[in-house]
N, C-alpha and C positions, 0 to 999 in steps of 0.2 A: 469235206464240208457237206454240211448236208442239207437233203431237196430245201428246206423252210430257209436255211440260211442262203441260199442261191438265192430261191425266189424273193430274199427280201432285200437282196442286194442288187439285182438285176433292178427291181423296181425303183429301189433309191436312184441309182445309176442315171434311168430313163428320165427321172422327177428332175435332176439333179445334172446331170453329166457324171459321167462315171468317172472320171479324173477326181472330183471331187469328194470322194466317201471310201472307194476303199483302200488306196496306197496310204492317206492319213493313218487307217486303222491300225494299220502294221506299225507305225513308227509309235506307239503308245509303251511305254516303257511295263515290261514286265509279259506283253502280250507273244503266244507263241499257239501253235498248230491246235492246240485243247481250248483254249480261246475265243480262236477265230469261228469254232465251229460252233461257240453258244449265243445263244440267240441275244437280242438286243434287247434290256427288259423297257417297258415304258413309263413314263414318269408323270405321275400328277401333284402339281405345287398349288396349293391352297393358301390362302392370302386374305386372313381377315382382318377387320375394319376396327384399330381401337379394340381389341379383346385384350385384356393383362394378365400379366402372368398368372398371377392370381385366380383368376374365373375359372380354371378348369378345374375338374374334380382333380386326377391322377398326381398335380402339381400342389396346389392346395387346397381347393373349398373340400375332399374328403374330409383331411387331417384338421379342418378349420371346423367342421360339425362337430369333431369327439372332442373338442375342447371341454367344454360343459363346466368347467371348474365354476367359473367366473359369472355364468349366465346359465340359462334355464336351456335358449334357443336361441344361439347364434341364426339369422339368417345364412341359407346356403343355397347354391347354384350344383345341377348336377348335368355331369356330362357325359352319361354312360358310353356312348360311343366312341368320343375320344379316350373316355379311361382305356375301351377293349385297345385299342389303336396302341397306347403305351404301353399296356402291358405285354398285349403281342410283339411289341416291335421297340422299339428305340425311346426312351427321354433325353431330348435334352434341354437339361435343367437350366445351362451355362450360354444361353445362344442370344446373342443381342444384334437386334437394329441398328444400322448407320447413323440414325436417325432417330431423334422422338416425334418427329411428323409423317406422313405420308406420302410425297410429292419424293423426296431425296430418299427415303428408304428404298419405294420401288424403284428409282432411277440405280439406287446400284447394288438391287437383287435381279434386276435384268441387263446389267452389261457388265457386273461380276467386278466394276471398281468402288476402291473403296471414298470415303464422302469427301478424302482428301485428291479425289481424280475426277468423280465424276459429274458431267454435265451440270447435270438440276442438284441446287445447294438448297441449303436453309429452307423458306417456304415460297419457292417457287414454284407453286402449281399452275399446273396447264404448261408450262414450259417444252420446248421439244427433245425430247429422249434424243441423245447425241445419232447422228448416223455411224453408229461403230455395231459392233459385235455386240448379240445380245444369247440370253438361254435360246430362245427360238430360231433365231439364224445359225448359228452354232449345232445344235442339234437337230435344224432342216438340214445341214448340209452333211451330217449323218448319215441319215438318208430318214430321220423322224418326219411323221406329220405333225404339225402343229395348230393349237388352235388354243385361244383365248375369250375368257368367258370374265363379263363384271366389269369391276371399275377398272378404268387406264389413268386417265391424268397426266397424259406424258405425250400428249399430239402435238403442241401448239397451240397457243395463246390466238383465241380469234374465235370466229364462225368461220363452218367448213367456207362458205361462200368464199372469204377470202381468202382462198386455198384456190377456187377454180373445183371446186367438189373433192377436195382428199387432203387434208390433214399432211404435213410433213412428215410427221413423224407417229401415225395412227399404226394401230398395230401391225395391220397387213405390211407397210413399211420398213417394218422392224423384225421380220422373220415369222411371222403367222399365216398359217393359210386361210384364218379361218378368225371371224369374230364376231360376239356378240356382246352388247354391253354399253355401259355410258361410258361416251368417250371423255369430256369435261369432267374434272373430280367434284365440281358445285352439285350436278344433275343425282352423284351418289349420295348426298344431301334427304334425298329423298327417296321413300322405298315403296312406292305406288306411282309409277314413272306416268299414268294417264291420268286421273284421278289430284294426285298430288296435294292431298288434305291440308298439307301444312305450307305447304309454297305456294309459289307466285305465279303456278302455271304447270301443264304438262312437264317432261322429263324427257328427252330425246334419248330412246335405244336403239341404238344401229345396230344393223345385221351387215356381215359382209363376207366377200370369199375371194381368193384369189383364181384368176381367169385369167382368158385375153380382154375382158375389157372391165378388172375388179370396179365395183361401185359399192357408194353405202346406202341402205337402205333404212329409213328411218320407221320402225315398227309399230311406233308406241298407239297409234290408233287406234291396232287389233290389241290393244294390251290392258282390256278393262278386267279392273278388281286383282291385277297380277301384281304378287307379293315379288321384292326383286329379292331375296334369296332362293322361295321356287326357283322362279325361274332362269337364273344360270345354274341350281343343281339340273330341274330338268333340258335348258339345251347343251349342258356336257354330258348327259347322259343319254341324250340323242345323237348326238355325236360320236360319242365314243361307241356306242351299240350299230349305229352306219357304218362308223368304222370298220368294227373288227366282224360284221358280217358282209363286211363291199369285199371289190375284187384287191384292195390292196391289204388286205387284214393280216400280208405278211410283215407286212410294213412297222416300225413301232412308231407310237402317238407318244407326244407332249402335249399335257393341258395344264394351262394358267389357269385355273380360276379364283378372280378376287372377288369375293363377297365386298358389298360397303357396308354391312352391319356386323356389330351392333352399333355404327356409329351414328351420327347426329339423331333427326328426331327417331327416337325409338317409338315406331309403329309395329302394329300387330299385325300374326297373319290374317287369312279371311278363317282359316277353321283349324281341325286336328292334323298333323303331318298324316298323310297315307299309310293305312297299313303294311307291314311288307318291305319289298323297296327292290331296288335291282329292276329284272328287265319286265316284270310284271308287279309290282308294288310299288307303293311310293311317290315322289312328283313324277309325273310323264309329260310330255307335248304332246297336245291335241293337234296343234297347229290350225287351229278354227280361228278365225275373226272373232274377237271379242270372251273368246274362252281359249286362249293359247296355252295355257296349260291344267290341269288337271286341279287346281284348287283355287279357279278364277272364278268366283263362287260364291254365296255370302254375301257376308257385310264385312268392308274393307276394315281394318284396324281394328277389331273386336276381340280376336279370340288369344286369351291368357290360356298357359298350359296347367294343368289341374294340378302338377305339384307346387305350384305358385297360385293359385287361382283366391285361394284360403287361409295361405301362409301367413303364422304368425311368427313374432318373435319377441324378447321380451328388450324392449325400447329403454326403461329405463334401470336392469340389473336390479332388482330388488325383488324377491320371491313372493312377495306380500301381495304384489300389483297383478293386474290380468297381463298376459300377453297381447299386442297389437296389434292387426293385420299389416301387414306392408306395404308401404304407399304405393302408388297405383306406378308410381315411376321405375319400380326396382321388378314391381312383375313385369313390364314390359321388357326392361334390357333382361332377365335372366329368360324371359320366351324366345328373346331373339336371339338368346346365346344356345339355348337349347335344340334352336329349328336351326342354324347352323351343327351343332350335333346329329341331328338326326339326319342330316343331308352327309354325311361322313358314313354312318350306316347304308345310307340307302348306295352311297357310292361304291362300299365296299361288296356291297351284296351283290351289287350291276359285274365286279369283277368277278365274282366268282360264279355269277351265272353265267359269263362269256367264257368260264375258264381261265383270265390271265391271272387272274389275283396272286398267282407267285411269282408274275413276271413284270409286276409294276408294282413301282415305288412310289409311294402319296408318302410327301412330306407336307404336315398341317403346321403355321405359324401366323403371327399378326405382324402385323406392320409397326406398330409402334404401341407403349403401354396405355392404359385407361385411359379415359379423357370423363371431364366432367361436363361434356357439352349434352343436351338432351332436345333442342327446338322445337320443344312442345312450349302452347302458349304458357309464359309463367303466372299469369294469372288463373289458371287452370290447375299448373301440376307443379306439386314439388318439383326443383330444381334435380337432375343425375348429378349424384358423387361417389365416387369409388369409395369412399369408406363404408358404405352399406354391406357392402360384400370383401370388402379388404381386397380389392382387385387387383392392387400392385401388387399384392403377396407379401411375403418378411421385408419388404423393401419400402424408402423412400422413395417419392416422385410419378409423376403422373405425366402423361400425354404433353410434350414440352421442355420435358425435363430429361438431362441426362443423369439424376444420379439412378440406380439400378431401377428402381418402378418405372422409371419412364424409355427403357432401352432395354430392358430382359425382356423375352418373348414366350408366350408359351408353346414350345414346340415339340413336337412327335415326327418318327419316319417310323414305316409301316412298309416290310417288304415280308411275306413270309418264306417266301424262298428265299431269303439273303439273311436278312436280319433276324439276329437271335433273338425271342421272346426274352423280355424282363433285360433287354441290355440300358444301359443308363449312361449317355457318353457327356462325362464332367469334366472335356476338355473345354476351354472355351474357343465359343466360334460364333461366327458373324455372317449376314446378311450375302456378303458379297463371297464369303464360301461355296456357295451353290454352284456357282460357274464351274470350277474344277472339278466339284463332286459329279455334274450331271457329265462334263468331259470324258472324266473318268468312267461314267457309267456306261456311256456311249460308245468309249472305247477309241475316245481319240487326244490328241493334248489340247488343253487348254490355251486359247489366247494369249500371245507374250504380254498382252497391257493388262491382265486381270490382276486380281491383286489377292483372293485367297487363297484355300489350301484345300486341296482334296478331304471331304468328312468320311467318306466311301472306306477305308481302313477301319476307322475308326465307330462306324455304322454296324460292319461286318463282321469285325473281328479279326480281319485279314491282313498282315501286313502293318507297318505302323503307321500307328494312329495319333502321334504325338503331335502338337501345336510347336512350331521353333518360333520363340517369344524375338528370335533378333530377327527373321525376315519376313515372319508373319504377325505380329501384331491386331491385338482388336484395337481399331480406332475408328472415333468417332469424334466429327465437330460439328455444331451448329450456331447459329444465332436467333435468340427470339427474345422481345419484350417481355416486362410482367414479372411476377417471382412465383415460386412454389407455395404453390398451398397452401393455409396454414392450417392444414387438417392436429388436431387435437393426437392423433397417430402416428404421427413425423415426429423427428426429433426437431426438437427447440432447436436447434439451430440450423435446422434448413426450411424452418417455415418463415415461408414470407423471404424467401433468399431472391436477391435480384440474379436474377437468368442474363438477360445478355449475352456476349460469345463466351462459348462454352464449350468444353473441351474433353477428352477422355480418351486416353490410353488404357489397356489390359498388359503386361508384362511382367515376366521373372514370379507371375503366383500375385501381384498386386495389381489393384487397380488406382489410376489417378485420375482425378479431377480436377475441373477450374470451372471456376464460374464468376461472372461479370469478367472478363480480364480486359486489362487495358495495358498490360506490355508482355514482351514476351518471358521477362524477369520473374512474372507472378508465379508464385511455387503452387505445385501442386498440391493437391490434400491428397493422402497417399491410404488407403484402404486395405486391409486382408478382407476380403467382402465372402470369403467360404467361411470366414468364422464370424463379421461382422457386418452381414449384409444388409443392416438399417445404412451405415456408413458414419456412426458416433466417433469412432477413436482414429483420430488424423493420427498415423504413426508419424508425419512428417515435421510434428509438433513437438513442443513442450524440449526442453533444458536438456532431460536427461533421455533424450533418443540418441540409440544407436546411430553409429557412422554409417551404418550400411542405407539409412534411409536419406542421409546426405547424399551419398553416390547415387542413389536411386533416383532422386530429386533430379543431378544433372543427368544422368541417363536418358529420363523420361522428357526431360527438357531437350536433347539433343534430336530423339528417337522422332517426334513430332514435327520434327522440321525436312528429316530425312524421308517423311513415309508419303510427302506431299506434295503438289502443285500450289500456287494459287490462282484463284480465280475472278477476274474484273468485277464479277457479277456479283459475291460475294465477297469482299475484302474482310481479312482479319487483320490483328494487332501484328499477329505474329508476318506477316506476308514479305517485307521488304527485312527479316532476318536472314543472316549466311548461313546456308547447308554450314552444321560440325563438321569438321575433317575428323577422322578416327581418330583417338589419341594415343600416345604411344605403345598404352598396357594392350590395345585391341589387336597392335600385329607388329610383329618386331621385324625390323626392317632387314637384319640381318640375314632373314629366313626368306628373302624377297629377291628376284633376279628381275630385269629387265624385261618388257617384252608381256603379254596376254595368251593365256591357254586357250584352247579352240578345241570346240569338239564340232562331228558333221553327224548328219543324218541323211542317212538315203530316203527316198522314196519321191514325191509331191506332195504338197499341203496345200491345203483352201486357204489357210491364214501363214501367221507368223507363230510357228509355234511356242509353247513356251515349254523350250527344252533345260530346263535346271534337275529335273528329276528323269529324264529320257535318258534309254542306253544308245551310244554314241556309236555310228559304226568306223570312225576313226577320230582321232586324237592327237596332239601337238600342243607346239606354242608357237607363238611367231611375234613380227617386231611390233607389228601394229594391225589392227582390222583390215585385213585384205581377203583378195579370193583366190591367191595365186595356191593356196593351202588346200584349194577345196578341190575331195577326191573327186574320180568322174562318179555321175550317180548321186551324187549327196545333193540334195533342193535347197536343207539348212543347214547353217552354219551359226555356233553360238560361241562370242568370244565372253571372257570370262577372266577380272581380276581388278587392279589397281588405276587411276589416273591419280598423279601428283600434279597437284595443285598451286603452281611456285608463287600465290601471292594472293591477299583477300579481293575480291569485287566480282562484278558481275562476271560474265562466262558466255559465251553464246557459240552454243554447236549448229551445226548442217549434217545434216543426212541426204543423199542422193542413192538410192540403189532403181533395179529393174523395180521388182515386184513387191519387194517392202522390207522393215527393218522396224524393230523396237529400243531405242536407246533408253538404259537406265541406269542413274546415279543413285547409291544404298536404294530404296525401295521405290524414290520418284521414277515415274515414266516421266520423263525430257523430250522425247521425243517420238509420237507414236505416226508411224508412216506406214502403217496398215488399211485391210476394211478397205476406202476408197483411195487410196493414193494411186495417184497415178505414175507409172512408173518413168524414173531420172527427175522427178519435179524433186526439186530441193525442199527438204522440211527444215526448220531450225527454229530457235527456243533459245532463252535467257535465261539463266540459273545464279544465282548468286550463292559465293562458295568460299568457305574459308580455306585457307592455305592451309597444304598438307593433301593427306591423303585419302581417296575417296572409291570406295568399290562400285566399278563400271561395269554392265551388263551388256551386249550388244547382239540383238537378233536377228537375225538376215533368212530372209527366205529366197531362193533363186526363181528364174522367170521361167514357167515350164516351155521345154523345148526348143529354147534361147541359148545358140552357144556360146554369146558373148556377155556373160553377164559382170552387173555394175555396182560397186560399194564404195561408198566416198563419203570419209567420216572429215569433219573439219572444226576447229574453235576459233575463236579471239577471245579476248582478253584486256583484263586493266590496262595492261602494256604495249600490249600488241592488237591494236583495235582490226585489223584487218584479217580477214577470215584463211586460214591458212592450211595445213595437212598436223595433224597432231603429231608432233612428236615421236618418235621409238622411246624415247628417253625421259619421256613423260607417263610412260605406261608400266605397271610392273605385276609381277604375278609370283605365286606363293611356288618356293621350288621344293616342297615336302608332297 
């Protein structure tokens, strides 16, 4: 091993407890002596506000300028920075949001479940981000620093006051060392947080840092004339340059930074982006009262970028007519899309003036597709609409909306030491993928309650990179008022479509939707969306369709119920339906013996790992979830196979172990006693389930240096209402 990798493990150890970072490492499936010895690369996730797929160059506004057929001068957005970001590094064309709002998309890009698991549903902002497992706690106990920059939205509903001075669930809470930024998603609303031209008052930015006595500090005093995309590019880039020139620079960093532009009112900055950029160029911190960064300067909300400043286009398609400058609404959102670009140079340049740029990975994406919101006065400005710029892209739906415009993302990863320039990965994948990719980066397993798949193959090149459509699925549900659009661009039948709860599965190469539903009966509209990504031709339709999209139909109908929880706070149509049992075609019984396979793992783990792709250092079956199986030295243990189900209705399991356990039936987590459980406290859960058979997951982590340790699985039933020991004879496992 060598000196940098000691030193950076000794350090994590110290930050951390050493129990916690490197026996995990070792139990990563695939990891061995060549491995261990490479260094941990660092990860920055970028997270903007309302950008669609659409706006960037690399994905479309390029190919949308050489149009010219039709028009003299399409209006266009350019995004040279993130162009170089894709072509150096990664597209992905195929990567959607949990979510078409903001509030649930970050709730399960940072605790890696999917919108049918996690906490904050629908549009509940401000809500508190679950106490579970997120990227930054996950990859602090790596032995990462972490630190978070921009909007959060995910503390708690209230003033800190009625906290006692800290937020439930503010970032320091949730794995960050380190923050800066509006903690309320309203305060992102507004992008001059002292100042506040278009609101009702100041903007509260906190500054904060974990200590013996963390506190938040509210900033915004010193914060005249500061644009809020400056300034979290320059205090991440204050940050990160402390960093990797302090005493722990062996260490590697995680930085969140979420812009809140170009969403709501689309304000200007005070002048030109900095020349340059990196550790001498570009936005910097002064850290001065009242000039905290380098372009607090000027006149707030003034300055348009010169390739917009003049722009014309021709408005109404006729070659006869003059071109038209562009209303004064569409320079603003394409300035603000641009100084977010150029804050991607200035960041990339800061790596490479520190030297790590082949050792850190920037994945760039938005939160959810366009929006037509703009809170400028409308007696003043033109109203924002994505059709200016076609911001959804070749797609339907906007900010809201789950057909493709409102849930495709535009997304780049940028590693030059890993990632192959010009890679293009058109698998699809989703929001809550990031957990196992960053896992995987870091070099340990993933959470047993996450709900993606490793993108890290598939990013690289290395190893497979394929999506399994039966355990990993894109899915996404929401609820909101109102209908789509009815932009002139959409097709006729999704304009002006009533929204409501709303639904979306990816599997088998199609995609499904629902919209408005009111039972769970309602069929999907069933899409090939790689040949027909407006979303016109419901294969699920018309007389003379295929049988294949019958089956598909219940498929996706079944898949939906299996991949979920539901939640009080959120209710759907579908919620009091029975989990499917597999049907007969999905596993023939004959090839099925009594009893569940079990594999162990040696070592310790911080969490419950999720060992489904981990190599096992022993192996078996046995009659039922016990620990009498478990070698000495194994911490995990993962049981693995069938529960029959002798009768329709409700279900209600119990978990007891020491130190924790993940119960899961096909793809729900039922029962998560991870994170904070306390160990022997019984968890249990209600499932309602049809009879027949049902594939059960169960993950147990042992209690370190505990030689008595505790698993105690239990159900009731329609039948048998009192909570009992499961069966042998109720479990079965596959004997090929």
């Amino acid at each position: 091993m060598r000196v940098r990798q000691i030193i950076r493990v000794l350090i994590a150890g110290v930050l951390l407890g050493f129990c916690a970072v490197g026996p995990a490492r070792a139990q990563q499936a695939g990891s061995d002596e060549a491995d261990a010895d490479e260094e941990l690369p660092n990860v920055i996730f970028v997270l903007v506000d309302d950008m669609g797929w659409g706006d960037l160059g690399a994905f479309f506004q390029n190919q949308r300028a050489g149009e010219g057929t039709d028009r003299r001068s399409g209006p266009r957005q350019r995004t040279p920075h993130l162009d170089r970001m894709a072509r150096q590094g990664a597209m992905l064309p195929v990567h959607y949001a949990p979510a078409p709002v903001c509030a649930p998309s970050r709730s399960s890009l940072l605790t890696g479940q999917s919108p049918g698991h996690t906490h904050v549903r629908d549009n509940q902002f401000d809500k508190a981000l679950a106490s579970n497992h997120t990227l930054a706690s996950v990859l602090r106990k790596a032995g990462y620093a972490t630190a978070a920059f921009g909007k959060w939205g995910l503390q708690g509903r209230g003033d800190v006051s009625d906290y006692g001075g800290r937020w439930p669930a503010q970032p320091l809470a949730r794995g960050f060392d380190y923050f800066l930024g509006y903690m309320g998603h309203g305060a992102g609303h507004e992008h001059y947080p002292k100042e506040a031209p278009y609101s009702d008052g100041p903007k509260k930015v906190w500054k904060s840092r974990n200590g013996a006595t963390p506190r938040l500090t509210n900033i915004t005093p010193a914060l005249d004339k500061t644009y809020t995309a400056d300034l979290w590019t320059a205090g991440a880039k204050r940050w990160i340059t402390r960093h990797e020139q302090g005493p722990n620079a062996e260490q590697p960093f995680f930085v969140y930074l979420a812009y809140d532009t170009p969403h709501a009112v689309q304000e200007l900055p005070t002048q030109n982006y900095p020349a340059g950029g990196g550790l001498d160029g570009g936005v910097q911190w002064t850290g001065e009262d009242g000039r905290m960064i380098n372009t607090a300067s000027g006149e707030i909300d003034s300055w348009v970028h010169p390739d917009y400043r003049d722009a014309t286009y021709d408005h109404d398609g006729d070659a006869s007519t003059p071109e038209v400058p562009w209303p004064d609404v569409y320079k603003r959102y394409a300035t603000a899309n641009r100084r977010i670009d150029n804050a991607m140079g200035d960041l990339m340049q800061l790596l490479e003036d520190l030297g790590v740029s082949e050792n850190t990975l920037i994945v760039f994406t938005s939160d959810n597709g366009p929006s037509r919101e703009d809170y400028l006065p409308d007696e003043e400005y033109q109203q924002n609409k994505p059709t200016f710029f076609d911001s959804y892209g070749p797609f339907d739906g906007i900010k809201r909306d789950t057909w493709e415009g409102g849930v495709r993302e535009p997304t780049v990863a940028y590693w030059p030491g890993r990632i192959p320039a010009g890679t293009v990965v058109d698998m699809p994948s989703i929001f809550y993928d990031w957990m196992p990719t960053f896992a995987d980066v870091a070099d340990v397993p993933a959470p047993a309650n996450t709900d993606g798949l490793s993108l890290l193959p598939a990013l690289t090149g290395e190893g497979n990179g394929k999506r399994s459509a039966a355990d990993y699925p894109v899915y996404i549900e929401y609820a909101q008022g109102g209908a789509t659009p009815e932009y002139e661009a959409f097709a006729p039948e999704h304009r002006g479509r009533e929204r409501n709860q709303m639904q979306v599965i990816r599997m088998d190469g199609y995609v499904g939707a629902r919209y408005d539903i009111q039972d769970h009966s309602d069929d999907f509209e069933i899409y090939d969306v790689s040949e027909d990504p407006q979303q016109t031709n419901n294969l699920a339709s018309g007389s003379e369709r295929p049988a294949y999209f019958d089956a598909l139909q219940e498929k996706m109908k079944a898949k939906v119920l299996r991949v979920r929880r539901p939640n009080p706070s959120a209710p759907r149509p579908y919620d009091d339906e029975r989990v499917p049992a597999l049907s007969d075609a999905a596993v023939n019984e004959d090839m099925l013996a009594d009893g569940l396979a079990w594999s162990a793992y040696d070592g310790a783990f911080p969490w419950v790992p999720k060992m489904d792709e981990m190599d096992p250092s022993a192996s078996g079956h046995a009659e039922r979830p016990a620990l009498d199986v478990r070698p000495d030295g194994s911490d995990a243990l993962y049981f693995d196979g069938y529960l029959r189900v002798p009768e329709d209705g409700p279900y209600t399991f119990s978990v007891r172990a020491n130190a924790g356990a993940v119960l899961r039936l096909h793809e729900a987590t039922v029962i998560d006693a991870d994170h904070s459980y306390v160990g022997g406290r019984e968890r249990t859960a209600t499932i309602k389930l049809e009879a027949g058979l049902h594939p059960v997951r169960l993950y147990y982590r042992g209690p370190a240096g505990q030689s008595t340790p505790m698993l105690n699985v239990q159900w009731s039933g329609p039948s048998h209402t009192e909570r009992h020991p499961i069966p042998a004879s109720a479990f079965a496992r596959e004997t090929r």
